[in-house]
C-alpha positions as CSV (number, residue, x, y, z in Angstrom):
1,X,18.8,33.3,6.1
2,X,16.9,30.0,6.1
3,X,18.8,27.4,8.2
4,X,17.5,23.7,8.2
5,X,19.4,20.3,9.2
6,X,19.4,17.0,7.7
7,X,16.4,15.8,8.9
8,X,14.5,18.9,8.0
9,X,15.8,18.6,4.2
10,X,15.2,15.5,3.9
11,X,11.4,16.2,5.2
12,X,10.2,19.0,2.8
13,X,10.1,16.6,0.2
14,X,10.7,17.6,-3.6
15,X,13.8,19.2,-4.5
16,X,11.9,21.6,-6.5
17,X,10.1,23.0,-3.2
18,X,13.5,23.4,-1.2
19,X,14.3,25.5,-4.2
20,X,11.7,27.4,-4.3
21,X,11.8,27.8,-0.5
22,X,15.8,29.0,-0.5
23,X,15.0,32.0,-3.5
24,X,11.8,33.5,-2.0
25,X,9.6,32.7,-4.4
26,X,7.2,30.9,-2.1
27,X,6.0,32.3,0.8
28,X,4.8,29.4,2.9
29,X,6.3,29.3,6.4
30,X,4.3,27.1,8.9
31,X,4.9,29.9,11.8
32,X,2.7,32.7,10.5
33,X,-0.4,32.4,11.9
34,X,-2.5,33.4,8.9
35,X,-0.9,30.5,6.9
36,X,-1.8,26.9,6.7
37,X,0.3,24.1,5.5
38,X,-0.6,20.9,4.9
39,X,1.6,18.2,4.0
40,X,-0.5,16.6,1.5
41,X,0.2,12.6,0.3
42,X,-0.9,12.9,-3.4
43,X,-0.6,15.1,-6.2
44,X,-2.5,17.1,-8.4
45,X,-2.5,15.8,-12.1
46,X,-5.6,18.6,-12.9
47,X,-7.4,21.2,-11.6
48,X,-10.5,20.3,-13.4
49,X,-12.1,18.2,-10.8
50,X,-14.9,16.9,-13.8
51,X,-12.8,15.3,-16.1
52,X,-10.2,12.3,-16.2
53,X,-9.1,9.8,-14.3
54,X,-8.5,12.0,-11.7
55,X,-11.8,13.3,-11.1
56,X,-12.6,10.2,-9.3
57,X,-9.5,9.7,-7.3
58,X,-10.8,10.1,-3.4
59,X,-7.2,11.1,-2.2
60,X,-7.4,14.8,-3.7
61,X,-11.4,16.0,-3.1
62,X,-10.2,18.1,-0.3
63,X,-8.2,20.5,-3.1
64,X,-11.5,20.2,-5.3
65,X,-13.2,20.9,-2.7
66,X,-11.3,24.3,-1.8
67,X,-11.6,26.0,-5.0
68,X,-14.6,25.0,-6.2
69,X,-18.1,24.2,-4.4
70,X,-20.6,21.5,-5.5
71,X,-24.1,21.7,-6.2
72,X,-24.9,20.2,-3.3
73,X,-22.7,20.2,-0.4
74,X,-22.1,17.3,2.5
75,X,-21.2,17.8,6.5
76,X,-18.2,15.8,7.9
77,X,-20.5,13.3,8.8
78,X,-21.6,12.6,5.7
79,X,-25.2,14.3,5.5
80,X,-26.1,16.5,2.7
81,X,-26.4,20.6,3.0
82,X,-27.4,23.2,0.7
83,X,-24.5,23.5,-1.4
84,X,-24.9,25.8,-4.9
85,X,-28.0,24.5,-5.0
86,X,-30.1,25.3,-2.0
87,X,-32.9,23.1,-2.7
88,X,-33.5,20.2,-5.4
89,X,-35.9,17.2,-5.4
90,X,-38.1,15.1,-8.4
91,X,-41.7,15.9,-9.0
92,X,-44.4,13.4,-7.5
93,X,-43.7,10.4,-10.5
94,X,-40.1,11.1,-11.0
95,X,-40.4,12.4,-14.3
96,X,-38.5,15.6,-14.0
97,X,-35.8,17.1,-12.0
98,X,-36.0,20.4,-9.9
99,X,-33.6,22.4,-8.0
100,X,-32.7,25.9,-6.9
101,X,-30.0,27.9,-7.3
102,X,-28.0,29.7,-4.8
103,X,-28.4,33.8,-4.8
104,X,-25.4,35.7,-4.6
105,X,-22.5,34.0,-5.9
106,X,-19.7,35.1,-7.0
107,X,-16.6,33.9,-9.2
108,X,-13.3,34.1,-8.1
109,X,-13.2,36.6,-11.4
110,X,-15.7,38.9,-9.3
111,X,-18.6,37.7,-11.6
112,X,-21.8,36.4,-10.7
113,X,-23.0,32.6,-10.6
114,X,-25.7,31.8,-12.4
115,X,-28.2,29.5,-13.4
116,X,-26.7,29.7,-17.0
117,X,-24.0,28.0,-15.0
118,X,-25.3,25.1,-13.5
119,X,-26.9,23.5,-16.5
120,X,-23.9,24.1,-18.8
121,X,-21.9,22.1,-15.8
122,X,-24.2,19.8,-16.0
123,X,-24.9,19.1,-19.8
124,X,-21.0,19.3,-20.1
125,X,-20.8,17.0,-17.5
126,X,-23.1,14.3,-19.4
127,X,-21.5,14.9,-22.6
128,X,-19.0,11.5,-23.0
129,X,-16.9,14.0,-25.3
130,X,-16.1,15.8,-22.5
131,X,-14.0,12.9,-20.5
132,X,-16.1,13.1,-17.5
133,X,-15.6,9.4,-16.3
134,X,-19.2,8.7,-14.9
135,X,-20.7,10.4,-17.7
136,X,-23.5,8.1,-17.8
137,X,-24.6,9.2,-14.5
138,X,-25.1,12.8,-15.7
139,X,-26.6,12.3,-18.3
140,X,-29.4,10.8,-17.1
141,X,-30.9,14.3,-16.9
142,X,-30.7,16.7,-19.2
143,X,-33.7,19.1,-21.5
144,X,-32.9,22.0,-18.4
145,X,-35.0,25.1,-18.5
146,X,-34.5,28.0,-16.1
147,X,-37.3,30.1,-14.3
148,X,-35.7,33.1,-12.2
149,X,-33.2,30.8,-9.6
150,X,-34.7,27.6,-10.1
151,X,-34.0,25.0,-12.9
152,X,-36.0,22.5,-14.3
153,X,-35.3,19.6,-16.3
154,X,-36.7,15.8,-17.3
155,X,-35.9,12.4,-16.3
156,X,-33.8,10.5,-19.2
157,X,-33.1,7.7,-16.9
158,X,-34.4,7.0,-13.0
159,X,-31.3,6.8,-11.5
160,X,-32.1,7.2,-8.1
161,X,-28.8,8.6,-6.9
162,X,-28.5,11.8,-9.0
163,X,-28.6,14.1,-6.1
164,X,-26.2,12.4,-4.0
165,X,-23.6,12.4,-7.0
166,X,-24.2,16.3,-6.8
167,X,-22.2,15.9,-3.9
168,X,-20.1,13.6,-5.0
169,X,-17.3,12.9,-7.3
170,X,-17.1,15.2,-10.2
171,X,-20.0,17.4,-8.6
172,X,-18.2,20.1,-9.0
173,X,-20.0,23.8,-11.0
174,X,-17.6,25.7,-13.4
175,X,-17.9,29.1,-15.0
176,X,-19.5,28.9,-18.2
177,X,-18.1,32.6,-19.7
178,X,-14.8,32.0,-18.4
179,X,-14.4,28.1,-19.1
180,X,-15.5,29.0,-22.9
181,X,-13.0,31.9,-23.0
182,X,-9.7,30.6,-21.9
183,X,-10.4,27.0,-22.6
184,X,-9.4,23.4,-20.7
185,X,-5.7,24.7,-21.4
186,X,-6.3,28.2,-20.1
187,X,-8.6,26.7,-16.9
188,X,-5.4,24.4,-16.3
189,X,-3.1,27.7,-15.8
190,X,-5.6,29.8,-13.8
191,X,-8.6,28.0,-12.4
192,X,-11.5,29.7,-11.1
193,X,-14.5,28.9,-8.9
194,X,-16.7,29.6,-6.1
195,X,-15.1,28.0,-3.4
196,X,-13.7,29.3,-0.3
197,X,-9.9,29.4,-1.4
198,X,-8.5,30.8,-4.8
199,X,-5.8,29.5,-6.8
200,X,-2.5,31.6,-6.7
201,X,0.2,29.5,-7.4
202,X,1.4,26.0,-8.0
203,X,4.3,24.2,-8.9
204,X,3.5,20.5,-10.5
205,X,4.7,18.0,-8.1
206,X,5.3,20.2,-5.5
207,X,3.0,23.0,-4.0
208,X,-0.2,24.6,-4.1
209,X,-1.1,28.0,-2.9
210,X,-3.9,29.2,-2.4
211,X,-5.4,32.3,-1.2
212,X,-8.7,33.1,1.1
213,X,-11.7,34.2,-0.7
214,X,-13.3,37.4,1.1
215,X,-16.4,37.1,-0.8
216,X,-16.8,33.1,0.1
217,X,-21.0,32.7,0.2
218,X,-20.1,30.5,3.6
219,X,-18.0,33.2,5.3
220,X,-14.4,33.9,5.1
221,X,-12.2,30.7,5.9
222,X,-9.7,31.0,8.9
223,X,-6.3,31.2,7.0
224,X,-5.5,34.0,4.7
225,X,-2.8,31.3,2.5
226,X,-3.5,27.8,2.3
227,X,0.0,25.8,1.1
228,X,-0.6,22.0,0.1
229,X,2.9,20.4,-0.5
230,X,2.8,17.7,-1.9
231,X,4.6,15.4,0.1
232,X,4.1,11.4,-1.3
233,X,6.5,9.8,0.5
234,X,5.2,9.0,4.1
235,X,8.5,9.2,6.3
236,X,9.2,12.7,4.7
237,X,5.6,13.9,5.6
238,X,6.5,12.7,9.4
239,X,9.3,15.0,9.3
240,X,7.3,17.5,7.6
241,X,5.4,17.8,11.0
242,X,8.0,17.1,13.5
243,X,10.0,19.8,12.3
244,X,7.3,22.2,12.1
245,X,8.0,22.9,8.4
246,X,4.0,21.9,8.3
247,X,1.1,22.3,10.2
248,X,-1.1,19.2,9.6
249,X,-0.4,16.1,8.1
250,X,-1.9,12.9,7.3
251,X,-2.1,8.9,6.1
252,X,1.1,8.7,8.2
253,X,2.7,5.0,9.7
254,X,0.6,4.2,12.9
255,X,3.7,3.7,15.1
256,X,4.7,7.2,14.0
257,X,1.2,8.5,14.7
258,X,0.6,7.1,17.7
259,X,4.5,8.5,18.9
260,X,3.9,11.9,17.8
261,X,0.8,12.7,19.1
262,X,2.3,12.4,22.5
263,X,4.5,14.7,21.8
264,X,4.3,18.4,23.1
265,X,3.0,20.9,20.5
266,X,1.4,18.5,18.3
267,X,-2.4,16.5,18.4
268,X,-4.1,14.0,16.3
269,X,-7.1,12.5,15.5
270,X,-7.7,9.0,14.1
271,X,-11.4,9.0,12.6
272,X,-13.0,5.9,10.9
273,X,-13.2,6.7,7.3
274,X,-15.4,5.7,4.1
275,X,-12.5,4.1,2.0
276,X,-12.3,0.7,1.7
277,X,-8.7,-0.9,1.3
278,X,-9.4,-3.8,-1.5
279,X,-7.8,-6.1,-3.9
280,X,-9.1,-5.7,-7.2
281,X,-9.0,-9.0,-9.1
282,X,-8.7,-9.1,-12.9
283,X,-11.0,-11.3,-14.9
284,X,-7.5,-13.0,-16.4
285,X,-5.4,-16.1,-15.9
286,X,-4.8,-17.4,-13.4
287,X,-7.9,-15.5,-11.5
288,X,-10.2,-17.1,-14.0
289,X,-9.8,-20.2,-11.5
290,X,-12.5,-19.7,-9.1
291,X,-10.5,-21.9,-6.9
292,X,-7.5,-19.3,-7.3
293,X,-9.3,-16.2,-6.1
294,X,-11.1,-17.8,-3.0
295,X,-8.0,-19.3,-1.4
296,X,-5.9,-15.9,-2.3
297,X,-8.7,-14.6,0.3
298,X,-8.8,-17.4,2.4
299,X,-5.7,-17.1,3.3
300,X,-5.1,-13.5,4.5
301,X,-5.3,-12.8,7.8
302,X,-7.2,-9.7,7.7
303,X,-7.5,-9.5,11.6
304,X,-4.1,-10.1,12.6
305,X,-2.6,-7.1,9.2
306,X,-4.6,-4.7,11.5
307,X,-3.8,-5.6,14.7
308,X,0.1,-6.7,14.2
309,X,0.8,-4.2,11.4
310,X,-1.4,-1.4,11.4
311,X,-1.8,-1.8,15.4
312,X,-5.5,-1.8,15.7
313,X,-6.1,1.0,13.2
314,X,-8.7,-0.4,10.8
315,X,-11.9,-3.0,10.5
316,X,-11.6,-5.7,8.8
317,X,-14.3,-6.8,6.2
318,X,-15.3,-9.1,3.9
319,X,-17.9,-6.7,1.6
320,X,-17.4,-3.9,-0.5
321,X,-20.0,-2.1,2.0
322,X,-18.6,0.1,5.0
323,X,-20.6,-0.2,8.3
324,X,-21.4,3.4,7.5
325,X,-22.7,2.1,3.9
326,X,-26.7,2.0,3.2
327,X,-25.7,-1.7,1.8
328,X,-23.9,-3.2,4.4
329,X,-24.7,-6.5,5.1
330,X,-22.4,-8.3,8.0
331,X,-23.5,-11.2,7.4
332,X,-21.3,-12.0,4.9
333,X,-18.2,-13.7,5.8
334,X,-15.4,-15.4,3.6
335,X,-13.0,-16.0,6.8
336,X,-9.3,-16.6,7.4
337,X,-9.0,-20.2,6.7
338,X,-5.8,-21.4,5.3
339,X,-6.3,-24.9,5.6
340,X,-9.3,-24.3,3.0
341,X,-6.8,-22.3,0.8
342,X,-4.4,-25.1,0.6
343,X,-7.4,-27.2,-0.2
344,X,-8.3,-25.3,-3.2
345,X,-5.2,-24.4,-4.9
346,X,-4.7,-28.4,-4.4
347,X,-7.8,-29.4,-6.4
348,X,-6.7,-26.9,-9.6
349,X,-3.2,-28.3,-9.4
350,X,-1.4,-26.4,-7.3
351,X,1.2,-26.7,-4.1
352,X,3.7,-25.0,-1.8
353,X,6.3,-27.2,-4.4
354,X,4.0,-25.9,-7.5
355,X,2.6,-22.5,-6.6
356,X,0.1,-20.5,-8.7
357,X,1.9,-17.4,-10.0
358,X,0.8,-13.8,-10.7
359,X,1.8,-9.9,-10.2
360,X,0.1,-8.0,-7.6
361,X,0.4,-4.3,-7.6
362,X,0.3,-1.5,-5.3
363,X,0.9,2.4,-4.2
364,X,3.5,2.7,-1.6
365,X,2.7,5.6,0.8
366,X,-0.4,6.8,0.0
367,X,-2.0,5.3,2.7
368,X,-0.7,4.0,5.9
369,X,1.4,0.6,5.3
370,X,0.0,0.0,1.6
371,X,3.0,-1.7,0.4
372,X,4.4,-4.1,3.8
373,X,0.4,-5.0,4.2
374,X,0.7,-6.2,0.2
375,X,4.3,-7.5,1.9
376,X,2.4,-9.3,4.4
377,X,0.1,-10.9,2.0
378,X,2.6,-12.2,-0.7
379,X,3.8,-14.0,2.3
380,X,0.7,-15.2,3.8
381,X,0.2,-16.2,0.5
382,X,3.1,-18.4,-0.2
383,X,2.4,-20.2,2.6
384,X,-0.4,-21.9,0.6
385,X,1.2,-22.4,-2.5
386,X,0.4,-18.9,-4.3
387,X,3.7,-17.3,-5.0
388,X,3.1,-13.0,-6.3
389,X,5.1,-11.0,-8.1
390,X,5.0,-7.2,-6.6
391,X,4.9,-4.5,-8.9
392,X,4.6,-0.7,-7.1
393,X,3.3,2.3,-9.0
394,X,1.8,5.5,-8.3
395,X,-2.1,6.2,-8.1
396,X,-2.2,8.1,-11.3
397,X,-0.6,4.5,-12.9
398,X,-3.5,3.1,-10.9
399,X,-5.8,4.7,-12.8
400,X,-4.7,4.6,-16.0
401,X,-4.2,0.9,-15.9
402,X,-7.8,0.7,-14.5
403,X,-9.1,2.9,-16.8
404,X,-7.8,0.3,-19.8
405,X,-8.6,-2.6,-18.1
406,X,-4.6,-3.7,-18.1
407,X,-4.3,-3.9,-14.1
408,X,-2.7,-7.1,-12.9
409,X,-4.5,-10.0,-12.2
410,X,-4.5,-8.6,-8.4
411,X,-4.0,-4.6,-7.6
412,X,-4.6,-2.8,-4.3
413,X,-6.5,0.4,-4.1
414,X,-8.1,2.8,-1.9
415,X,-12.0,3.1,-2.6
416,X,-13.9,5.7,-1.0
417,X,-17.9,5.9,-1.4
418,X,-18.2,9.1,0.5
419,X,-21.5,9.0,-0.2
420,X,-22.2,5.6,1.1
421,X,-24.0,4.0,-1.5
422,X,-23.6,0.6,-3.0
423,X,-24.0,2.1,-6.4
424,X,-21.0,4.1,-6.2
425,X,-19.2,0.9,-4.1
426,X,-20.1,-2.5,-5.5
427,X,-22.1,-1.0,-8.3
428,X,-18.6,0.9,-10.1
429,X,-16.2,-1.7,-9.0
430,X,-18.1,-4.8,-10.7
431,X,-20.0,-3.7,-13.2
432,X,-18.5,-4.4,-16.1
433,X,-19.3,-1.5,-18.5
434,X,-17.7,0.8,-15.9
435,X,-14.5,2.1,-16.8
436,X,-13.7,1.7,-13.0
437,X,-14.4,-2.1,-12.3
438,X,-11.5,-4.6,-12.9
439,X,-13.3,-7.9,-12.5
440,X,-15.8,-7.8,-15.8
441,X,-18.2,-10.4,-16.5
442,X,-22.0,-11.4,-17.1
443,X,-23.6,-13.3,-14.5
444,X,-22.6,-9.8,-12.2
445,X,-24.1,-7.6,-14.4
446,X,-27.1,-9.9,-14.7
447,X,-27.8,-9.2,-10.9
448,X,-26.5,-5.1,-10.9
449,X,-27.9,-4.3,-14.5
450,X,-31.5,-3.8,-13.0
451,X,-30.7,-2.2,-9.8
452,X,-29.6,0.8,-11.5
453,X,-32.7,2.6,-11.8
454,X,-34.8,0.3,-9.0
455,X,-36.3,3.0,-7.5
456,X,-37.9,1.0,-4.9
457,X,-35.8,2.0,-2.2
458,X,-36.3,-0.9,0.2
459,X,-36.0,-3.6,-2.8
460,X,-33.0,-1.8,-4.4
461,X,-31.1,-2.1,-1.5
462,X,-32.3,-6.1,-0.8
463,X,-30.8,-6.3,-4.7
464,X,-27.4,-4.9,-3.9
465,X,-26.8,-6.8,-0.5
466,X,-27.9,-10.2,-2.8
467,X,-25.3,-9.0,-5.0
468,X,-22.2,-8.6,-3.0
469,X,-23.0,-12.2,-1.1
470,X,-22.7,-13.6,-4.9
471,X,-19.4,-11.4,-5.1
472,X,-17.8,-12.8,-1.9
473,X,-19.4,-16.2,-2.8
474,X,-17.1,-16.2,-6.0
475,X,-14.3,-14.7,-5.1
476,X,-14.8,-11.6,-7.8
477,X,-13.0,-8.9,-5.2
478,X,-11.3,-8.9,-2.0
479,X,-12.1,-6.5,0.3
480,X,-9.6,-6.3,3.5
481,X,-10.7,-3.0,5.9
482,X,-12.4,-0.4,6.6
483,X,-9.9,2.5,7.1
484,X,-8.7,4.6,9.9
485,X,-7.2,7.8,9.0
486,X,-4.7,9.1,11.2
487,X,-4.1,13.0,11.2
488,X,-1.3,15.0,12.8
489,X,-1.3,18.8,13.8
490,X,0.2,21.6,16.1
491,X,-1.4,21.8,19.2
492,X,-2.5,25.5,18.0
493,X,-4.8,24.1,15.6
494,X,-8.5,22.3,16.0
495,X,-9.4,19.7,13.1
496,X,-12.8,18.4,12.2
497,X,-12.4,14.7,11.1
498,X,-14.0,14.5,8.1
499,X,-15.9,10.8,7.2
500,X,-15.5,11.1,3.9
501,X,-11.2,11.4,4.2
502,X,-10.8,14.6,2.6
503,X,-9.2,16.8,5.0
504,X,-10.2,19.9,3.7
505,X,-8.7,23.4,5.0
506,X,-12.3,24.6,5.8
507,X,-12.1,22.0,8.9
508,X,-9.3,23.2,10.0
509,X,-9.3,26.3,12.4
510,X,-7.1,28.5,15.1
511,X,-7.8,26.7,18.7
């Protein structure tokens, strides 16, 4: 018989999963040593890590990244490895693509990887019809031909970041033979891949199970089972490690981080990460008042969030670049001044008596103090005479808001450019033909248009540096820090931080 108290109940999250738990139909108890559980703080809207709006969602790579492997892989520390591919590179004038595949690969299915398979996932990828959201970026190569293990294939468009996409979002390889048998719907029920972990159950909303793959190119992972609840609330994922119901846990409240990994049979780790905690500002009333935007930054205290609120756990910045970033530039300073704020919201009109007005939205839980650090700024903010309206939704909302361009004049989010450059930071978030920028307008697009396919390396990244002082300058985006990411885990366990946030079972082993 399974007993648990209050506190314990309340902790394992969905109703569905305490159901599950109580019949037997899920066999996922944190003590057995071969099984890892992971109270996880998003869902999984799709298993096809290429397509949709949540193909680009940072928050669930490290499930992607279990059942499937990308063509090129990346080390916690952000440096590239062989991955599928085991080498790749452009020929002397950038003309053509070449790169070479990975002997000895097998599908979860039992059959083998081939080169047949890595073009298809790549020509699907580029195909717009296809719904993979950076599309554009894919396509730029394409006319593949295949010589034993290695592929070949021309230069459409320089983009000078193909390889590190490989590694990136939506780098993921699918099986050609079995995609085109079963179909997206039939993928969506039973997904396969090459990854170290298989797919053996799930339960929307709730669980995912996974089991080890034997025949994993990159050894046999640790754990035998792999269980990622899905656990979105934040105080319910700290009791999901207090009570043991988990083994690891993460993006919990810093005061409850910093209490329970004092406490005996538990640890944690609090890396610096690659996501970016921003404002996204909508190219709508009232934001269309340059005056607007730059005193709603002026007047947050970015410095005093982190130390007050998220006690010490973050950087503050004033770019869309990350120290860690290729781009980053600090240099560029907008500054806590809310004596300048009152000063511009004065000369458009407005006053503590007559306050600008808008909606700002945001997640609640899926990182660390989300919503009281929007809290904090409505209040900071009505101090100077701009009074928001908060709206909370969930990240997939998030998306698909984004994705229409029908966010709210101000919206927080969570970017993450794990590979760390200012294409896939500033370069998606402003440019305006990106379905993943909210701010959309010319004189930006002017500066990033040609920096696309600069492939002077020195002078491409002088061009993006220019372009997010002109971002800062008006006001287009407001960054607020560089995140912290704290993880929790039984004593029994070692965890390799991982830069890029995506806490992926493969970093996780027996101590």
């Amino acid at each position: 018989m399974v007993e648990l108290n209050r506190r314990q109940a309340l902790g394992l999250g969905a109703a569905a999963f305490i159901s599950g738990l109580l019949s037997g139909r899920l066999a996922v108890s944190a003590a057995e040593s071969s099984t890892l559980t992971i109270a996880f703080n998003a869902n999984l809207p799709s298993f096809d890590g290429t397509t949709g709006p949540s193909a680009v969602n940072p928050a669930i790579q490290a499930i992607y990244r279990s059942i499937f492997d990308q063509y090129i892989g990346q080390k916690p520390d952000l440096s590239f490895e062989p991955g599928l591919l085991t080498a790749w590179g452009w020929n002397d004038d950038k003309t053509k693509v070449w790169m070479d595949v990975r002997s000895g690969v097998t599908w979860h299915d039992g059959t083998p990887l081939t080169p047949e398979d890595v073009v298809w996932s790549l020509e699907r990828a580029g195909d717009p019809a296809t719904g993979n959201p950076v599309a554009n970026v894919w396509a730029s190569i394409g006319n593949f031909t295949i010589d034993g293990q290695r592929i070949t294939g021309d230069v459409k468009s320089f983009d000078p970041t193909i390889f590190k996409w490989m590694a990136f979002l939506t780098g993921y390889v699918l099986p050609k033979a079995y995609y085109t048998k079963v179909g997206a719907a039939g993928f969506e029920a039973k997904p396969i891949g090459t990854g170290p972990y298989m797919f053996d159950a799930y339960e929307g909303n709730s669980f995912l199970r996974l089991k080890a793959n034997p025949n994993y190119f990159g050894g046999k992972p640790a754990f035998d089972t792999v269980v990622f609840k899905f656990v979105t609330d934040p105080t319910s994922r700290v009791a999901e490690i207090e009570s043991g119901s988990s083994d690891v846990t993460l993006e919990v409240p810093y005061e409850e981080y910093d209490r329970l990994r004092k406490k005996e049979g538990l640890a944690g780790v609090s890396p610096p990460i690659s996501d970016i905690g921003m404002l996204f500002i909508t190219n709508v009333e009232p934001m269309l008042d340059k005056n607007v935007r730059l005193a709603a930054h002026h007047a947050i205290d970015k410095a005093g969030i982190v130390k007050k609120l998220l006690r010490g756990y973050g950087v503050p910045i004033d770019t869309l670049e990350a120290p860690e970033y290729e781009a980053y530039d600090a240099s560029i300073k907008v500054g806590y001044d809310p004596k300048k704020a009152v000063e511009l919201l004065s000369a458009s009109g407005y006053s503590t008596e007559k306050p600008v007005k808008f909606t700002i939205q945001t997640t609640r839980g899926l990182k660390p103090k989300d919503y009281e650090m929007i809290q904090a700024i409505v209040g900071m903010w009505r101090k100077v005479g701009i009074e928001a309206e908060i709206e909370v939704y969930d990240i997939a909302k998030h998306f698909e808001l984004r994705m229409s361009h029908k966010l709210a004049p101000a919206a927080f989010y969570n970017w993450g450019d794990a590979i760390g450059d200012p294409t896939t930071s500033t370069g998606f978030a402003m440019f305006s033909k990106s379905p993943h920028s909210a701010w959309k307008s010319d004189d930006v697009d002017a500066l990033i248009g040609p920096l696309w396919a600069e492939p002077d390396e020195a002078k491409r990244i002088a061009g993006w540096k220019a372009v997010d002082k002109y971002i800062a300058e008006q006001g287009y985006v407001i960054p607020l820090l560089q995140y912290v990411q704290p993880i929790l885990y039984k004593s029994t366990l070692k965890v390799t931080p991982n830069t890029s946030s995506a806490l992926q079972p493969t970093l996780i082993s027996k101590s």
